[in-house]
C-alpha positions, -999 to 999 in steps of 0.1 A, spaced: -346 6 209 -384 18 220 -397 48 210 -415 68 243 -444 89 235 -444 117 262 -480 132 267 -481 168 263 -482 189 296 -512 200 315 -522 234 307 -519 240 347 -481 230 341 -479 263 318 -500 281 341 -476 272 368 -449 287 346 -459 317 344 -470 321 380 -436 340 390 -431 378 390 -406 401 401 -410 407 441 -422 374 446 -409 356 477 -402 319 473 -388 288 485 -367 268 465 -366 227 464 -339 224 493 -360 250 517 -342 283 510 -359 311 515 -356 341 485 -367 369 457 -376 366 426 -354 395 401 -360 385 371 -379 355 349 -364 349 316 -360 321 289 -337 307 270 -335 282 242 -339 254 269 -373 271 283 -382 292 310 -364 299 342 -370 318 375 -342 343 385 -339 345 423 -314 361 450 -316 336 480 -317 353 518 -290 332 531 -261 335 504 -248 365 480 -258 361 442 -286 355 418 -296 318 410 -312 305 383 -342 279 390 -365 256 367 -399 270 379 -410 236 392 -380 239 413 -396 275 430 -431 276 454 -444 305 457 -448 317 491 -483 334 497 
């Protein structure tokens, strides 16, 4: 079995984690359109809270899965 050694992240990929806050309009990774309510963490890392314009609910998204729309 090979061992992989993983390079640690860019500091502009933890930049890019915290980029979110709530209010922010986004799109997600399959082009839907939301809000941002809430970003949290858990013990699997950070995650992006958003209520999408064309369904009911809240979704959870990895924030490399969210762009901020400017």
């Amino acid at each position: 079995m090979a061992i992989i050694m993983r390079e640690p992240e860019p500091r502009s990929f933890h930049r890019r984690q915290q980029q979110f806050k709530i209010g922010d309009r986004v799109i997600t990774c399959n082009r839907c359109l939301g809000t941002v309510v809430r970003v949290d963490r858990d013990e699997k890392g950070d995650y992006i809270v958003a209520r999408l314009d064309i369904m009911r609910g809240e979704f959870a998204y990895d924030p490399w899965d969210l762009k901020k729309i400017e």
